[in-house]
N, C-alpha and C positions, 0 to 999 in steps of 0.2 A: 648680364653682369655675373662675373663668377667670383667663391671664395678661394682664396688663394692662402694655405699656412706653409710659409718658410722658414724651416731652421739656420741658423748661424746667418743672419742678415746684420752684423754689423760691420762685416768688411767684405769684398770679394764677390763675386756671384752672388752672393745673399743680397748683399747691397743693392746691386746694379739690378738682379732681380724685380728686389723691388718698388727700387724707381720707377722703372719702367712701365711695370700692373700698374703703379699708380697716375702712369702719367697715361697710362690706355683706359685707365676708367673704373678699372678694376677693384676690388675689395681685398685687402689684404690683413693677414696676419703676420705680422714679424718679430719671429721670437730670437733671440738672445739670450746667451749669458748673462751681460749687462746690457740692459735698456737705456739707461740715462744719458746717452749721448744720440742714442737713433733719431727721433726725432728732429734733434738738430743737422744732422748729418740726411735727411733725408728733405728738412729744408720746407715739410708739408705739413699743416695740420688740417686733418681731415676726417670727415665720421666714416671714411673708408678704408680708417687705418685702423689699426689695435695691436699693440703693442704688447707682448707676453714672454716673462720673462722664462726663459728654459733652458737649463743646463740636462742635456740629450742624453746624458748619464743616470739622471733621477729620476725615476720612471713618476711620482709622484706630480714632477713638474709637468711633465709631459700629457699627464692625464689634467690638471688642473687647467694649461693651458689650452688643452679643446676643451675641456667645458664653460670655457672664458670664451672662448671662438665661438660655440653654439648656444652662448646665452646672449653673447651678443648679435650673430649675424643670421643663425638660426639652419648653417648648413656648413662644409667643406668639401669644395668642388676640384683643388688640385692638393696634393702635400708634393712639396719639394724638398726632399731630404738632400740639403746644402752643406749643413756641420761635418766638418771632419778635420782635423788635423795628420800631419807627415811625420814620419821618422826616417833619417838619411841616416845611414852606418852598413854597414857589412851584415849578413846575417849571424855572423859567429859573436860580433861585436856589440848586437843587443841583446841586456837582458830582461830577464823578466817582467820587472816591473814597467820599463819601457814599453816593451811591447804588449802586456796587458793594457798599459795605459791607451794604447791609440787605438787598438782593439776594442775597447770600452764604448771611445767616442765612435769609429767608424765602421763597424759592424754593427753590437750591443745597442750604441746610442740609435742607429737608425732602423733596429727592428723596435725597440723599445716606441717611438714617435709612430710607425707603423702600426702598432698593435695597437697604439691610443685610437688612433684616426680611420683604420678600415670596421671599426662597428659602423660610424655614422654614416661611410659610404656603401657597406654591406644595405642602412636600411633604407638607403638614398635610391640606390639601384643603378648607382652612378659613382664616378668619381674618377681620374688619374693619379697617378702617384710616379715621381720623377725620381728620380734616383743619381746624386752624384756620381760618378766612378771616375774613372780616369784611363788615358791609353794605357796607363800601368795596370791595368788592370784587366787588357787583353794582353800586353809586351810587355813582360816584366825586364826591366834593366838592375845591371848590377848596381850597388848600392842603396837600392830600393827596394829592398826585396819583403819588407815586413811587411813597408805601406802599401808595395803590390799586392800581397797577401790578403790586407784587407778589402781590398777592390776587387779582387778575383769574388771573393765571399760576398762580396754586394751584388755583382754582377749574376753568380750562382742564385741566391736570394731571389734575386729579379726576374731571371727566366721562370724559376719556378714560380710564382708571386703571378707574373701571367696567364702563367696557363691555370692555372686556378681560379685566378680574377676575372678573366674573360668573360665566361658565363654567366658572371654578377655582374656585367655592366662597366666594369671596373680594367680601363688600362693601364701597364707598367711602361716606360723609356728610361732606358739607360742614357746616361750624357756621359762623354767621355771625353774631355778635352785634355789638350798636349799642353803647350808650354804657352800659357797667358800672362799679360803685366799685371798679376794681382798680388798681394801681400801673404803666398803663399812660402814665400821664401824666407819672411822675417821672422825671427826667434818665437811668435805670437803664435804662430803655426806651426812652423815646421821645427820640430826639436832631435836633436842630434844626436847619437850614440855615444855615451859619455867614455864608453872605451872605443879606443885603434888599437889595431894588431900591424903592426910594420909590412908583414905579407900580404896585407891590400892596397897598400901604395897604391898601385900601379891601375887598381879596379875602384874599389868603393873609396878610395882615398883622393884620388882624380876626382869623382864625382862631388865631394866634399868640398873641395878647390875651385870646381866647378862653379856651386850655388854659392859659393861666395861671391864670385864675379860677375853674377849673372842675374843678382834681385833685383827687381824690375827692368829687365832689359830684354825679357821674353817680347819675340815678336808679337803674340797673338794679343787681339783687343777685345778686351772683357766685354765689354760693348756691345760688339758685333756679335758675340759669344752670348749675352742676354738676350737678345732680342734673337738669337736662331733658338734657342733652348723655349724661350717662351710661343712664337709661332708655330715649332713642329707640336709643341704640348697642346696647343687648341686645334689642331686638325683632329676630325674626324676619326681618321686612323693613323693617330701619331706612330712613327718609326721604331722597333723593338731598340736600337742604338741607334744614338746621334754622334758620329767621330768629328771632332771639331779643329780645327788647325791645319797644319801644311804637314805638322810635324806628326800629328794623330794620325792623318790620313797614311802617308806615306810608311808608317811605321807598321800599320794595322793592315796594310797593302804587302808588304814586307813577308809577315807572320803568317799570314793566309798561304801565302806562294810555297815560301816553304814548310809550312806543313804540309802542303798540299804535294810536293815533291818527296817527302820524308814519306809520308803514305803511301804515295805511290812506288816506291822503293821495298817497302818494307809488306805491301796488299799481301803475295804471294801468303805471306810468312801468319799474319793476321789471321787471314781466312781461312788457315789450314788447322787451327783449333777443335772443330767437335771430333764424336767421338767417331772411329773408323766402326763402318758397318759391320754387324757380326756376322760373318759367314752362313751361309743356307744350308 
């Protein structure tokens, strides 16, 4: 039996997350902003639940709620850092305070939860730690470009986060799913660039038109998407990336090709930087 602490478990991935640890046997932590509906929404009462409230921005919470985890369970065996929030606009079209804001929650807030949880698995000599991202966060698309931004920086985080961790027992996975039926698309998440600039019509302004027509009608099933994020996470040697969807896959199939064509284009020119030998 493993401990399990996951942020943003009241809707989405956190959710379904959780169900699931608990319908495997498992011991969980499910923290939230607001707690007072999880429980019911989870449908369980059980002493292998523990419920903690955590807003991923207050490092105060963060610290309070593992020592709520290790008073009560006496260890944490996986972090799933699930909380994040979207912003859809143009990147000229967000300002600042916007883009700090989601910056907060999904950078800030998931090293923040990090720094609480890798002492106890530093003295564990053990532990996983799972990391949100998103295909946006290997293939950035237009109108997305801030919330790619923060996904690149998680993704960046993680590699490094490995190879550092390794030697302490300690592995990272990236999950990076495409387009799933979660509540990712409703104003609760995803928030919108309060200005348009008329010259994005055509780019991030589609995109906009887009996710209006298209909450919850994503093909991919959260579901299936839980239960692949939770079985590559207990193998032995879980996967540096998990690409999730038809849409991930093909997208991130995509990106690889041509950068790989763009390089090999451009090797000559790369490899011709040091410096020329100095004459004899």
């Amino acid at each position: 039996m493993s401990v399990w602490f996951v942020t943003g478990t009241s809707r989405g991935f956190g959710l379904e997350i959780t169900r699931q640890l608990l319908a495997r046997g498992e011991t969980v932590v499910a923290t939230a902003r607001d707690t007072s509906q999880l429980k019911a929404q989870l449908n369980i009462d059980s002493e292998r639940l523990l419920l903690a409230e955590l807003d991923v921005t207050r490092p105060e919470q963060a610290q309070r709620a593992v020592e709520t985890a290790l008073a009560t369970f006496g260890r944490i065996d996986v972090l799933v850092n699930n909380a994040g929030r979207g912003l859809l606009g143009a990147v000229e079209e967000a300002n600042d305070t916007e883009i700090r804001g989601i910056y907060e929650t999904n950078v800030f807030g998931l090293l923040t939860v990090t720094r609480a949880v890798l002492p106890v698995m530093r003295k564990q000599g053990s532990g996983r730690i799972v990391n949100l991202s998103s295909v946006l966060g290997f293939s950035a698309k237009m109108g997305w470009g801030i919330y790619a931004s923060t996904k690149f920086a998680v993704e960046g985080l993680s590699e490094a986060l490995q190879l550092e961790l390794e030697p302490l027992g300690i592995s990272v996975m990236i999950v990076e799913p495409g387009l799933f039926r979660t509540d990712f698309l409703d104003p609760t998440s995803l928030h919108w660039a309060q200005k348009t600039i008329d010259d994005y019509g055509q780019t991030a302004g589609r995109i906009r038109q887009w996710a209006v027509g298209h909450n919850h009608e994503q093909k991919g099933d959260p579901v299936k998407a839980a239960t692949a994020i939770i079985d590559a996470a207990i193998l032995d040697q879980p996967p540096t990336r998990l690409a999730l969807g038809v849409d991930c896959v093909e997208r991130i199939d995509g990106k690889l090709a041509d950068t790989k064509a763009e390089m090999d284009l451009w090797r000559t020119v790369g490899m011709s930087m040091s410096y020329d030998s100095l004459p004899v």
